[in-house]
C-alpha positions in Angstrom: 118.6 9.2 37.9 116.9 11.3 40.3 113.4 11.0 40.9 111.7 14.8 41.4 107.9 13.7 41.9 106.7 15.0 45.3 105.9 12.6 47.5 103.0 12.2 50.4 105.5 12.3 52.9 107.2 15.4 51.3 103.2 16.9 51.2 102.7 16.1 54.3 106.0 18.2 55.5 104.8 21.1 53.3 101.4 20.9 55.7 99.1 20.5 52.0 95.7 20.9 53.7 92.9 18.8 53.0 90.1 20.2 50.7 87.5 22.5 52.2 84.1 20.5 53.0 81.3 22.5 50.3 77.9 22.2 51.7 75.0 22.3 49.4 74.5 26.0 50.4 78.1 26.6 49.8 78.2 25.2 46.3 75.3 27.4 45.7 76.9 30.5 47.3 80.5 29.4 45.0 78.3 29.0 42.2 75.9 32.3 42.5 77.6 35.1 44.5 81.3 34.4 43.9 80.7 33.3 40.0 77.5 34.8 39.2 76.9 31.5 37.3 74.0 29.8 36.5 73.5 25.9 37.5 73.9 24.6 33.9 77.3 26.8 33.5 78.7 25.8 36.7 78.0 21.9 35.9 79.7 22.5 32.3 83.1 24.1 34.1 82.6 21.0 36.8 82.2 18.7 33.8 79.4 17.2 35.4 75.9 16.6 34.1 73.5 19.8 35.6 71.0 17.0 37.1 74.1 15.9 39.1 74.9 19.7 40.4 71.0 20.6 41.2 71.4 17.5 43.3 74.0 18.4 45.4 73.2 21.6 46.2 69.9 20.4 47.0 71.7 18.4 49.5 69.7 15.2 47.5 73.5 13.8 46.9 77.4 15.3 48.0 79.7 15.6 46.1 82.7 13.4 45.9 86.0 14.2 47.0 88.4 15.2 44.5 84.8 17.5 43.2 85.9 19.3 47.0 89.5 19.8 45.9 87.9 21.0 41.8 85.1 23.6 44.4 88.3 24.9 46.3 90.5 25.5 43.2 87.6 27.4 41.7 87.1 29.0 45.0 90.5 30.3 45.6 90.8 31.9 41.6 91.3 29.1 39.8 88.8 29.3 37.4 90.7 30.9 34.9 93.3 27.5 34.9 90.2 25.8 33.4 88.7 28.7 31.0 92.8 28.7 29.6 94.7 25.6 30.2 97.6 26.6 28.1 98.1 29.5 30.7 
């Protein structure tokens, strides 16, 4: 049987890029001028509590990791992935 999952070697070859770095202004800038969302919207699509949002783009807290890789997705179109998942 042959295995088809990618691997991190074969990611590696296809140069996958590491997720973007969102700053607490940038979260605010993804969140107002590209989505024209408010905060408690933004934390709903992030599935994150809106205390937890105002915080990082406050700068009080960062966000974690794979929420970088969810801020990129968004940022790049993929908004629409999570609005219709059976798309």
């Amino acid at each position: 049987i042959h295995d088809t999952k990618t691997s991190i070697k074969e990611l590696n070859k296809l140069r996958y890029p590491e997720p973007k770095v969102y700053t607490a202004r940038g979260i605010g800038e993804l969140r107002e001028k590209k989505l024209n969302m408010s905060q408690a919207a933004f934390s709903f699509v992030c599935n994150t509590k809106l205390s937890t949002l105002q915080k990082w783009e406050t700068g009080v807290n960062r966000p974690p990791p794979p929420i970088h890789r969810l801020f990129q997705i968004i940022d790049n179109g993929g908004l629409h992935c999570i609005a219709n998942p059976q798309v």
